[in-house]
C-alpha positions as CSV (number, residue, x, y, z in Angstrom):
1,X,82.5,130.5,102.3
2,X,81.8,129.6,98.5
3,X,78.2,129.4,97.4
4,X,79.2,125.8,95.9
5,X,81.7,123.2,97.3
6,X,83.8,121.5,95.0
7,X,84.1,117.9,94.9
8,X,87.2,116.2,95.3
9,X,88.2,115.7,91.8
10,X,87.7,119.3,91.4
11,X,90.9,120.4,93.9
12,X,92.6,122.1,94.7
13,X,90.7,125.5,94.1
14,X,94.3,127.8,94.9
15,X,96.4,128.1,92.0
16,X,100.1,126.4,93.5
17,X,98.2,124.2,95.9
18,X,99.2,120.7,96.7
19,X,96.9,118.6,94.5
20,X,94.0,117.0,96.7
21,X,93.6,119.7,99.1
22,X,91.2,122.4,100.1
23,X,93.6,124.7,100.9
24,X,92.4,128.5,100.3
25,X,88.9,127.4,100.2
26,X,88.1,129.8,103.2
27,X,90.9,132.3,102.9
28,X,94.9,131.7,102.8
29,X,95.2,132.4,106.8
30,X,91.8,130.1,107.6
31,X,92.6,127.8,110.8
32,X,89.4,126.4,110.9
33,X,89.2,124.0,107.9
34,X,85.9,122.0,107.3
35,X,84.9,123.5,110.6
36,X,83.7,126.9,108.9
37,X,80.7,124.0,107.8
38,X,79.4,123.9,111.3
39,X,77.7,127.4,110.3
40,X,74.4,128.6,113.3
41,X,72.2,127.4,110.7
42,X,73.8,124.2,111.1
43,X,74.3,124.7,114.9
44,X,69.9,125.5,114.8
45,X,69.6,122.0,112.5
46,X,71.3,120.2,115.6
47,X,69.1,121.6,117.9
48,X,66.2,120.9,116.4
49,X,66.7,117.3,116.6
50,X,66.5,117.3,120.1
51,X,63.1,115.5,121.3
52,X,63.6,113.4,124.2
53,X,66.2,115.3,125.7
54,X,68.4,112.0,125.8
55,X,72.4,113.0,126.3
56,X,74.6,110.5,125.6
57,X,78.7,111.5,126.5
58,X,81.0,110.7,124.1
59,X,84.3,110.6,126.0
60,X,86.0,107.8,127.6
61,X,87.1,108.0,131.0
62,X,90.3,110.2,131.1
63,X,92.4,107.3,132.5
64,X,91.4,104.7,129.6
65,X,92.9,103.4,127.7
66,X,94.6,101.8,130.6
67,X,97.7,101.8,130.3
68,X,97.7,104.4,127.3
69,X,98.3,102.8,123.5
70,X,101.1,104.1,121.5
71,X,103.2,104.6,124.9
72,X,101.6,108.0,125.2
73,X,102.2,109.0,129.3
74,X,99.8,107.9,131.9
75,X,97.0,110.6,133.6
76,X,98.3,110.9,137.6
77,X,95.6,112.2,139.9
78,X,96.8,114.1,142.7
79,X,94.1,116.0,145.0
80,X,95.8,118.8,146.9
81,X,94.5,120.5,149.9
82,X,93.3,120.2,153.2
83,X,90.4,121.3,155.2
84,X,87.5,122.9,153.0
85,X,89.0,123.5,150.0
86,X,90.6,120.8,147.6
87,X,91.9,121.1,144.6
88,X,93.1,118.8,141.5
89,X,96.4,118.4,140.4
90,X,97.2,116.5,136.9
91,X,100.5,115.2,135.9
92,X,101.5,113.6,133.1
93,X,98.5,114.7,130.7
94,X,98.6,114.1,127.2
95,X,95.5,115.0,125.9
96,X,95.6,112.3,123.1
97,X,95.7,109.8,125.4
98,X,91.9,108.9,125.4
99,X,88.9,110.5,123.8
100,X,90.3,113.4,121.4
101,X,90.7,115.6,118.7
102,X,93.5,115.6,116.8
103,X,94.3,119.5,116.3
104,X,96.1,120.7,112.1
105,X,99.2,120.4,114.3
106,X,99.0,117.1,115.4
107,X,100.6,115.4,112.0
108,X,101.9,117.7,108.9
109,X,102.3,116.6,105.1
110,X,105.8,115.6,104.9
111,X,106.0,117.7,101.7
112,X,103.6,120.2,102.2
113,X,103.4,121.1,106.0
114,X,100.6,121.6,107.7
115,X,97.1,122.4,106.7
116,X,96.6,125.8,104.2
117,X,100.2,125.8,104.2
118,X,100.4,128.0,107.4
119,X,103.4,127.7,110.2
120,X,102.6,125.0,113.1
121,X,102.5,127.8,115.4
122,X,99.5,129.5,113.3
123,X,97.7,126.2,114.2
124,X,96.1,125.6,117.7
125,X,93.0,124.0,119.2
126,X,92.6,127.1,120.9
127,X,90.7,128.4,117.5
128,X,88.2,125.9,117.5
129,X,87.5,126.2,121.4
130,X,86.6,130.1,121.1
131,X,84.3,129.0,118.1
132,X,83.2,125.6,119.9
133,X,81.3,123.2,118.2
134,X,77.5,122.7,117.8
135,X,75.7,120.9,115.0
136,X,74.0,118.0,113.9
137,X,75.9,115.2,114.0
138,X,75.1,111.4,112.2
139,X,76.3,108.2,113.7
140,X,77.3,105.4,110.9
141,X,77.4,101.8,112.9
142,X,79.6,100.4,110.6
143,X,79.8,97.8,113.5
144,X,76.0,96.4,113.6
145,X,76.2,96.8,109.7
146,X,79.6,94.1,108.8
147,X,77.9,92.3,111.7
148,X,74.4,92.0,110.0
149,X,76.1,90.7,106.3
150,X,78.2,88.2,108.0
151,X,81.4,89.7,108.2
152,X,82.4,91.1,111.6
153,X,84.8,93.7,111.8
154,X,87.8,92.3,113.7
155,X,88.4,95.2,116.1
156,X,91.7,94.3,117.3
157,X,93.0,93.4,114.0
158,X,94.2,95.1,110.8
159,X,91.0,94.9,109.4
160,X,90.4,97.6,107.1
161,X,86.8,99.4,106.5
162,X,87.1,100.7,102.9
163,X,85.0,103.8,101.8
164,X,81.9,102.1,100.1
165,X,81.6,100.3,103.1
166,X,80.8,103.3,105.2
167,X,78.4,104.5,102.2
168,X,76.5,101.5,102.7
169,X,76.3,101.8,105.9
170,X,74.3,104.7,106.1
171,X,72.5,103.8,102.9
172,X,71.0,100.6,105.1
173,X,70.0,103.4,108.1
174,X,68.4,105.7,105.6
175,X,70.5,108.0,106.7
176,X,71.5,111.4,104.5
177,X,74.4,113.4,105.4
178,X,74.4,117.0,105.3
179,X,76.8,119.4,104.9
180,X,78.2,120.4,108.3
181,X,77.1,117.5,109.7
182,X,80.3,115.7,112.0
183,X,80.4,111.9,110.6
184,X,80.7,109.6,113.5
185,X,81.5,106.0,112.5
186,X,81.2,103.1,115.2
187,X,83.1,99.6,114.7
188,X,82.7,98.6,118.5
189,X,86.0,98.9,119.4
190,X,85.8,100.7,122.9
191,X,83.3,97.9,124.0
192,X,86.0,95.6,122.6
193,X,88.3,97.0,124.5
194,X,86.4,97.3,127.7
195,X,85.7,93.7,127.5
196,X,89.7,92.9,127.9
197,X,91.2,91.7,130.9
198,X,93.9,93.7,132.5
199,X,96.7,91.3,131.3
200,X,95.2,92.2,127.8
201,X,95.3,95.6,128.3
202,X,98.7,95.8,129.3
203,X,99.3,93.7,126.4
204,X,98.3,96.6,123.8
205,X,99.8,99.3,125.9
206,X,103.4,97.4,125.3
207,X,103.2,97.6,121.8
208,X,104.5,100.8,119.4
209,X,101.9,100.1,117.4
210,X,98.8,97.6,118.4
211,X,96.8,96.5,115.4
212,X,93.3,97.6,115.3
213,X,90.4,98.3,112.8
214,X,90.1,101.9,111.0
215,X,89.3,103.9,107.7
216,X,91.4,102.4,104.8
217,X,94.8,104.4,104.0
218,X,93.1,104.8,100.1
219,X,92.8,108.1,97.9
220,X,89.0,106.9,97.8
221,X,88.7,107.5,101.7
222,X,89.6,111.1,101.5
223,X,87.4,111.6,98.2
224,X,84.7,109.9,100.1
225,X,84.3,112.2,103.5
226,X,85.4,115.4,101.5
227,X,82.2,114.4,98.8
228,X,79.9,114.4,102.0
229,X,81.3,118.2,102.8
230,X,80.9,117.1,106.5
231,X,82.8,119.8,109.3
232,X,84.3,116.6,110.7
233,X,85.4,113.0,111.3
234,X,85.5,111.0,114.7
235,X,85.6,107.4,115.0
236,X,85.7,104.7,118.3
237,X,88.7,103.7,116.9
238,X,92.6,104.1,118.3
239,X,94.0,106.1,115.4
240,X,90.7,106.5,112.9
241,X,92.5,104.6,110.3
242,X,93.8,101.0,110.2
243,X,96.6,100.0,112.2
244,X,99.6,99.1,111.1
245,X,99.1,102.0,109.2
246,X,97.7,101.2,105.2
247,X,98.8,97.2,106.8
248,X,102.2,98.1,106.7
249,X,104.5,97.0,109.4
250,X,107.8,96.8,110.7
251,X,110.7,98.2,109.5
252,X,108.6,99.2,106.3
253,X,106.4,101.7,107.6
254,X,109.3,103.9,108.4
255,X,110.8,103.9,105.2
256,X,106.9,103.9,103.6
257,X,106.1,106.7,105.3
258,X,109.3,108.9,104.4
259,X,108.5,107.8,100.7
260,X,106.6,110.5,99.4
261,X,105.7,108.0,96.5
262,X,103.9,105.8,98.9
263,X,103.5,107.8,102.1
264,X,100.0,109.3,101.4
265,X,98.7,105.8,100.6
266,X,100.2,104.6,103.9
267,X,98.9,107.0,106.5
268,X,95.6,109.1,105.7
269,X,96.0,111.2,108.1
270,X,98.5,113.1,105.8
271,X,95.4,113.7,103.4
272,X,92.6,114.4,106.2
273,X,94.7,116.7,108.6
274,X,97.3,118.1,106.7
275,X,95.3,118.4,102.9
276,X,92.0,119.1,103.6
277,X,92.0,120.6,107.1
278,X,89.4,117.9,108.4
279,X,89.6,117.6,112.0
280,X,89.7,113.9,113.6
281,X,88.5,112.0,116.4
282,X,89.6,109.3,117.8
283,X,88.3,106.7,120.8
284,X,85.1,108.3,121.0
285,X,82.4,106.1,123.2
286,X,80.1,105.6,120.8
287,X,78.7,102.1,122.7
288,X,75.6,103.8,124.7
289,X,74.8,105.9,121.0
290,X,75.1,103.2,119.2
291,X,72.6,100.9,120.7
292,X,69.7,103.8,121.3
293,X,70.2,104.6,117.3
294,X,69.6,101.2,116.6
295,X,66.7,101.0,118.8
296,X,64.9,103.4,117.6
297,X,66.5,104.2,114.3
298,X,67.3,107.5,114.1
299,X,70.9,108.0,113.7
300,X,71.1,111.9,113.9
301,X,71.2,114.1,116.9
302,X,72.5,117.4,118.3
303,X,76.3,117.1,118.7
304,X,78.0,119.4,120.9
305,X,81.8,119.3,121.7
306,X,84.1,121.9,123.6
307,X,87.7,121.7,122.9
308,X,90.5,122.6,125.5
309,X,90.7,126.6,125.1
310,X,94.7,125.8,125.3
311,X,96.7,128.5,123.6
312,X,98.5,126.4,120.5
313,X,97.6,123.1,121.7
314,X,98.1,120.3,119.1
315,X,94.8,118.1,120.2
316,X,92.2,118.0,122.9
317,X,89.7,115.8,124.5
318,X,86.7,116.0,122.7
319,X,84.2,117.1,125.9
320,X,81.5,115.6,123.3
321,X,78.2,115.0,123.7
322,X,75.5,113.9,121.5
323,X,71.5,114.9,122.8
324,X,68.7,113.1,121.2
């Protein structure tokens, strides 16, 4: 790893590498991406936080969403057995259906592939399970914060959060990021969402696309969390950015996404997963978190998070948990 990271406006470091991205940072065949952050030293900074001994999981229930969003397939439980042993059976498991990490595989630049320029098949969560994932980890409650200046996020709209807001955010906690830390940015959606009645629900899980709050689609957004040199970005959100997608909908976002004019302005995704090898999550329960941080107001703790060990897999649950 380089002595110095560079700031955005100072990539690509690889001579012939797409503009905006990180790509050969850690080595041309690197899989890991911002991941090579979460160093032991910064696995040892986690740990140290630890003071109560307060765990708080991260992951929704593997059958919420209920019914899935974006049409993804349903979680079946079947228990198989008989007499003393039993045993569990899973069908229909996407493992992006609820809490997750979405794996360099999961969505590829449209121009440039996937992340470091490497094959799909080179990519796998598998990487990052061997390695796992231990360090400290910062929680910005974006949330509480557009709640206390009088503008509530409007979860289960397109409501955009734009980059300054999140700086502010942890400007009002007093909150530094470090490098290696894993960003975790609340809006209150999963207690939204818990709050809906079934015909609501079913409601969301109908639509291609349900609208909900997330990161703005903007350059700025990807300068932002690469500038804070942080091994990862999660959110409590559906998608971790806006939806529809930079506000486009309809027949538009097709044809704005295959635009390579407009497309990286559209979905950041492109930027974060395929550019800058920056893993995401997504629907992370960040409720229970949330309100002991802003009880006692410390917004750092020990993250942990094991990954499926699933050769080639394109995302994962997160199996996250934060310790206080």
């Amino acid at each position: 790893m380089t002595e110095r990271l560079p700031n955005y406006s100072e990539l690509p470091v690889r001579a012939g590498a797409p503009a905006g991205s990180s790509w050969g940072l850690w080595g041309d065949d690197d899989v890991f991406g911002t991941l090579n952050l979460a160093t032991p030293e910064r696995a040892a900074r986690g740990a140290a936080l630890v003071r109560r001994g307060a765990v708080f999981n991260l992951n929704l229930e593997l059958e919420m969403p209920s019914p899935p969003l974006y049409r993804r397939s349903a979680i079946r439980h079947e228990v198989k057995g008989s007499g003393l042993t039993l045993d569990d059976e899973l069908h229909g498991f996407n493992t992006q259906s609820s809490t997750q990490w979405d794996g360099f595989r999961h969505v590829r630049h449209q121009l440039h592939g996937n992340y470091n320029g490497l094959e799909s098949e080179d990519h796998g969560v598998h990487h990052w399970a061997r390695k796992g994932i231990v360090t400290r980890g910062v929680l910005a409650d974006v949330g509480r914060w557009r709640e206390a200046e009088g503008r509530p996020l409007r979860v289960g709209e397109a409501d955009p959060i734009e980059p300054e807001e999140v700086l502010a955010t942890l400007r009002s906690q007093e909150l530094y990021v470090e490098p290696g830390d894993i960003l975790l940015i609340r809006t209150g959606w999963v207690g939204w969402y818990r709050g809906l009645d079934e015909a609501a629900r079913r409601a969301l899980g109908d639509q291609t696309m349900a609208p909900s709050c997330g990161l703005s689609a903007r350059e700025e957004t990807a300068a932002m969390l690469w500038d804070l040199h942080i091994a990862a970005v999660g959110t409590d959100t559906p998608a971790f950015e806006v939806v529809p997608f930079g506000g486009v909908g309809g027949a538009d976002l097709g044809a704005a996404l295959r635009d390579p004019e407009r497309s990286l302005d559209v979905f950041l995704h492109f930027r974060i997963l395929g550019l800058l090898g920056m893993p995401i999550g997504e629907m992370w329960d960040l409720e229970a978190l949330g309100e002991d941080c802003a009880s006692d107001g410390i917004y750092e703790f020990l993250l942990t998070s094991a990954p499926l060990n699933l050769l080639n897999g394109v995302g994962s649950p997160a199996n996250a948990l934060a310790v206080k």
